[in-house]
C-alpha positions in Angstrom: 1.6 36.9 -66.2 4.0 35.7 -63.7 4.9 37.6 -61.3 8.4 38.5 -60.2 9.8 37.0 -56.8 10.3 41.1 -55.7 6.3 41.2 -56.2 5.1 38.5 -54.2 7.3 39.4 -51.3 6.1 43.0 -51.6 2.4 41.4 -51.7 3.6 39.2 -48.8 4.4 42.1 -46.6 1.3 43.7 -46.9 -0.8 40.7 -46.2 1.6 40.8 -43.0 0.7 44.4 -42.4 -2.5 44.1 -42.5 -2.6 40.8 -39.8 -0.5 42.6 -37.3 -3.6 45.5 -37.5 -5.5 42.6 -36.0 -3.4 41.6 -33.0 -2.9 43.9 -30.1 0.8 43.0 -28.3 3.6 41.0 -30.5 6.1 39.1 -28.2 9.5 37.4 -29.0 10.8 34.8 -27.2 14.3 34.0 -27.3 17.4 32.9 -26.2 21.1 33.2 -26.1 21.6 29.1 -26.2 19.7 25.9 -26.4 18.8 24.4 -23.3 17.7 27.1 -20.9 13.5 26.4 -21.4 13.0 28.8 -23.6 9.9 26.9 -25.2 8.7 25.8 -22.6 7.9 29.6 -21.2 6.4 30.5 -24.3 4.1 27.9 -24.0 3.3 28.8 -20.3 2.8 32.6 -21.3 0.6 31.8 -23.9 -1.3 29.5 -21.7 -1.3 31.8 -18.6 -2.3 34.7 -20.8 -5.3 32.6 -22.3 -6.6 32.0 -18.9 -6.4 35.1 -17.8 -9.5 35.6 -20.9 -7.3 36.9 -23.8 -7.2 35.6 -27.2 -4.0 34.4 -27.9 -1.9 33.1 -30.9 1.8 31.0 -30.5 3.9 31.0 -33.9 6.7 28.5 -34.2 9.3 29.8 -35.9 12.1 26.9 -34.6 12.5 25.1 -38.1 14.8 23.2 -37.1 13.4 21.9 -33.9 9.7 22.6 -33.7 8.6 21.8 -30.3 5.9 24.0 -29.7 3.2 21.1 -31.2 4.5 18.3 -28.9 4.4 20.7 -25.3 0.9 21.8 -26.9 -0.3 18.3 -27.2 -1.2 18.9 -30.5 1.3 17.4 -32.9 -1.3 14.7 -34.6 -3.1 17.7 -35.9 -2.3 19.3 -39.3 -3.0 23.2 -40.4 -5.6 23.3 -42.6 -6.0 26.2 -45.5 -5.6 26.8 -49.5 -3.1 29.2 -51.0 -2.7 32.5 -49.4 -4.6 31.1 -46.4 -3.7 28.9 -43.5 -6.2 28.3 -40.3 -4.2 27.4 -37.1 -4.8 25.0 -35.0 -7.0 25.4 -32.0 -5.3 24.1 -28.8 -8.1 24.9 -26.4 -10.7 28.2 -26.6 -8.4 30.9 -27.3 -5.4 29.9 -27.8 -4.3 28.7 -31.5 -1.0 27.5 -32.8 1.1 27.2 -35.9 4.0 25.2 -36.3 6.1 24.0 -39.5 5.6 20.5 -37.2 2.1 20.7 -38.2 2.1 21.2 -42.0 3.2 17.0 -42.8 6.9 16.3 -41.9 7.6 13.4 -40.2 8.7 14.6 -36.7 12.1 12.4 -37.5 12.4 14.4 -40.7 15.2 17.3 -40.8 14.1 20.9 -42.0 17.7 21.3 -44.1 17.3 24.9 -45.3 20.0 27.6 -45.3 19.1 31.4 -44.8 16.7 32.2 -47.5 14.6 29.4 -47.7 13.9 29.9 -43.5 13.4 33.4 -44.2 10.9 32.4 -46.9 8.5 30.2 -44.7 8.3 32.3 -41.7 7.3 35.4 -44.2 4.8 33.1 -45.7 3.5 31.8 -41.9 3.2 35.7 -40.9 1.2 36.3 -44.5 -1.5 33.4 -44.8 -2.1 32.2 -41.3 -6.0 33.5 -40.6 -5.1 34.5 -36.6 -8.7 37.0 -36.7 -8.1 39.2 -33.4 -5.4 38.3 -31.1 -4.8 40.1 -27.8 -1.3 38.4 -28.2 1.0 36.6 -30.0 3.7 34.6 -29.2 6.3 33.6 -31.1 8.8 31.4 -30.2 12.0 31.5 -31.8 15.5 28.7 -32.1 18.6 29.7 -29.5 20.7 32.5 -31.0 20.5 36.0 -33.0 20.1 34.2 -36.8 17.9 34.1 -39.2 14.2 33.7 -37.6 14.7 36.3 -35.0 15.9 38.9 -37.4 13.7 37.9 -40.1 11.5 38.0 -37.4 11.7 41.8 -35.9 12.0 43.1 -39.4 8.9 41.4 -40.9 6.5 42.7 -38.1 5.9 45.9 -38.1 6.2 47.8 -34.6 7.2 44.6 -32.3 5.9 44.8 -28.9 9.0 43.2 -26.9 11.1 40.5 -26.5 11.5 37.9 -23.7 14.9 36.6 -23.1 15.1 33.4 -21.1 18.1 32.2 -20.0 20.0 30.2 -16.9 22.4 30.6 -14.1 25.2 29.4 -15.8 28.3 31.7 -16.8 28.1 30.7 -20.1 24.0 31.1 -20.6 24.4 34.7 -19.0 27.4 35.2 -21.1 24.8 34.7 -24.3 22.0 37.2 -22.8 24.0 39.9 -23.4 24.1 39.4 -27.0 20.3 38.7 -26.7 20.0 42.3 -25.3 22.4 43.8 -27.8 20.4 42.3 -30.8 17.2 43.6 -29.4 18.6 47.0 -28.8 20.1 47.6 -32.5 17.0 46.3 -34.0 14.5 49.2 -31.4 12.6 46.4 -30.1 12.0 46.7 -26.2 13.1 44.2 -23.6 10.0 43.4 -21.9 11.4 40.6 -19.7 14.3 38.0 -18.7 13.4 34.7 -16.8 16.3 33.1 -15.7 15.2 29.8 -15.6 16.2 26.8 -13.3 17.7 28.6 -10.4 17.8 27.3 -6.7 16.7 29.8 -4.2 20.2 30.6 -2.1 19.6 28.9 1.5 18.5 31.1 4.2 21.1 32.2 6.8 
């Protein structure tokens, strides 16, 4: 018998349940507004953590500009995996990836899906993908307080933190603060905020 569309998202969040028992620290990166290298410090905290000897796992969840591949140097590779099971892809010893950019689009190709259908795909990456044992992972999320944050902070159970990154400007500090607020209302702990691409004042 078929089963209902309630059923296999209640099977999905217990396959999710059961991953994060296997990973140790869960850590959202975000951002206020585009721009501010947000992406680009996920990829050097998962990097920086690997070195450091912890097993680490970076999770895409920017549908609609999946850059996490390309900074990885991985975007010619594909996930591999059969229904209710997706292996990531191993950037170097401990430290895997999964991005929608590796499942077949055409990195020209636009990801034109409203609300539900995002929500969807990141519930299905946080059900099938195979991480094993992961001292951390990272997920990187798109600019704002939408859909894949949210969907993000209420799929995982007991989220670790957030990272904000942001940049001098008035407007990109303007845009932390709802960062902050959304973090706060949803009981997830800021664990950090990198203001990124400051000059160092000159000394007097």
């Amino acid at each position: 018998m078929q089963q209902t569309n309630e059923a296999i998202i209640a099977e999905q969040k217990e396959r999710i349940k059961k991953t994060m028992e296997g990973i140790t620290c869960s850590l959202l990166v975000m951002s206020g507004k585009g721009g501010v290298g947000k992406t680009s410090v996920a990829v050097n905290v998962a990097y920086g953590l690997a070195a450091e000897g912890h097993t680490v796992g970076i999770l895409d969840v920017d549908l609609h500009g999946p850059n996490i591949a390309k900074m990885l140097g991985i975007e010619k590779k594909m996930l591999q995996g059969s229904e209710h099971s997706l292996q990531p892809v191993e950037v170097i010893p401990r430290l895997h990836a999964v991005s929608i950019a590796l499942v077949g689009y055409a990195s020209d190709q636009p990801i034109i899906w409203r609300g539900p259908l995002k929500t969807a795909a990141i519930r299905q990456f946080l059900a099938d993908v195979e991480w094993g044992r992961l001292d951390y992972l990272i997920i990187d999320a798109p600019p704002g307080t939408g859909d894949e944050p949210l969907s993000i902070c209420q799929l995982i159970p007991h989220m670790s933190g957030v990272i904000i990154v942001t940049t001098p400007q008035d407007v990109a500090i303007l845009d932390v603060a709802k960062s902050i607020r959304f973090a706060k209302e949803l009981r997830v702990p800021v664990v950090g905020i990198v203001e990124n691409m400051s000059v160092p004042s000159p000394a007097r």
